[in-house]
C-alpha positions in Angstrom: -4.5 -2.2 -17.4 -1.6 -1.2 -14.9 1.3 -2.8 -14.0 2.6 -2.8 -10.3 6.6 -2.6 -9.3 7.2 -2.3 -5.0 10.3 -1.7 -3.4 11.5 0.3 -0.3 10.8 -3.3 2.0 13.4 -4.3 4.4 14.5 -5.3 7.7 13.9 -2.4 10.7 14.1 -3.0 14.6 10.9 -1.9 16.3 10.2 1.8 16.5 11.3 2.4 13.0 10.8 3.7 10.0 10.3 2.3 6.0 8.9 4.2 2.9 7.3 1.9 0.3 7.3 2.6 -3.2 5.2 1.3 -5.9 5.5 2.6 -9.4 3.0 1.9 -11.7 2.8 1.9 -15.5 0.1 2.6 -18.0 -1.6 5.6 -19.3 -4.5 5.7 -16.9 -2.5 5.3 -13.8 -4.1 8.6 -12.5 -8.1 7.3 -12.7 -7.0 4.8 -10.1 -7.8 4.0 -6.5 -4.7 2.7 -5.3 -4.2 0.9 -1.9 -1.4 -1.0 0.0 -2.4 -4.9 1.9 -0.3 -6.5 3.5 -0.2 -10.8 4.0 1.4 -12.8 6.7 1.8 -16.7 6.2 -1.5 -18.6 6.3 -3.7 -15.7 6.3 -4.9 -13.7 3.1 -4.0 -10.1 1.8 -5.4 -7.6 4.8 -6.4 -3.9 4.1 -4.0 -1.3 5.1 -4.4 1.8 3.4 -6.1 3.4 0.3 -6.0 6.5 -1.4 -8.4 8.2 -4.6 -7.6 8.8 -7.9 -6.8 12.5 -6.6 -5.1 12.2 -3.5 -8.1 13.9 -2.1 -9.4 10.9 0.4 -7.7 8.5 2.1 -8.9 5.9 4.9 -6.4 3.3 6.9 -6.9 0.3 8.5 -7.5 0.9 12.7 -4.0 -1.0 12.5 -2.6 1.6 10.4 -4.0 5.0 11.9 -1.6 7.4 13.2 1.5 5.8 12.1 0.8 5.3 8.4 0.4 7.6 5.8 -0.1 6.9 1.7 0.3 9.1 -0.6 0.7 9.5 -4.7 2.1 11.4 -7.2 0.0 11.1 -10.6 3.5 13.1 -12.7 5.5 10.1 -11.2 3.2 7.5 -11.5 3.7 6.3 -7.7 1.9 5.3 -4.5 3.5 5.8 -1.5 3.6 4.2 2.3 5.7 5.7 4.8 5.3 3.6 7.8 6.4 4.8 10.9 6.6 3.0 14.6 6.8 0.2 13.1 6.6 -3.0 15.5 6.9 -7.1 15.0 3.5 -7.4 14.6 3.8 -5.2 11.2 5.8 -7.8 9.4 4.4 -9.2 6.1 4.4 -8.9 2.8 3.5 -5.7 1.6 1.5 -5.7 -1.8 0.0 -2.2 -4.1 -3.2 -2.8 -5.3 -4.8 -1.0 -8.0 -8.4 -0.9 -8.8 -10.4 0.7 -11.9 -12.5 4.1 -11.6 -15.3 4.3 -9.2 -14.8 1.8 -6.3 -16.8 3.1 -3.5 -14.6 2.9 -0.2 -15.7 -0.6 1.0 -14.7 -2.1 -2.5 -11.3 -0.4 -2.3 -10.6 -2.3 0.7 -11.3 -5.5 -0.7 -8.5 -7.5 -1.8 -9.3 -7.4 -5.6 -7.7 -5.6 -8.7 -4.3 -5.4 -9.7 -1.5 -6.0 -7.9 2.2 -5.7 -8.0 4.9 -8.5 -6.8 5.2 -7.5 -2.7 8.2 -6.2 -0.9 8.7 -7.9 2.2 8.9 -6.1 5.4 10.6 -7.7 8.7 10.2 -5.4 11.9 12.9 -7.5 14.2 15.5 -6.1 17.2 
């Protein structure tokens, strides 16, 4: 198992900046797909970002191309998001999701696995 900690949410006026952080704990943190979604009121968790167990692949949500970027660092145990030109339409909760060895790429953008608490982001002049 893995347990999931965000942070780095906040409030930032449109054309900003924010760098999420999710630090994870257990041994096989590094045999993980990890991903970022991201839930508004009324809707369910959406598909943003994902990244292999290596770093080596990524793949982004059409919303999130260009502006986004994940990353990790297996030593630290962490998943980045650094989201840049940021707009309204960006705010929602922002959740890291873990799933087990092997997931092809459609099953890491499903909204299953583990997942940490959320940090809430708020794009807003």
């Amino acid at each position: 198992q893995v347990q999931l900690v965000e942070s780095g949410g906040g409030l930032v006026q449109p054309g900003g900046s924010l760098r999420l952080s999710c630090a994870a704990s257990g041994r096989t943190f590094s045999s993980y797909a990890m991903g970022w979604f991201r839930q508004t009121p009324g809707r369910g968790r959406q598909f943003v970002a994902t990244i292999s167990w290596n770093g080596g692949t990524t793949h982004y949500a059409d919303s999130a191309k260009g502006r986004f970027t994940i990353s990790r660092d297996n030593v630290k145990k962490t998943v980045y998001l650094q989201m840049n030109s940021l707009a309204p339409e960006d705010t929602a909760g922002y959740y890291c999701n873990a799933k087990a060895p092997g997931v092809t790429l459609d099953e890491a953008m499903l909204p299953r696995g583990y997942w940490g608490q959320g940090t809430q982001v708020t794009v807003s002049s």
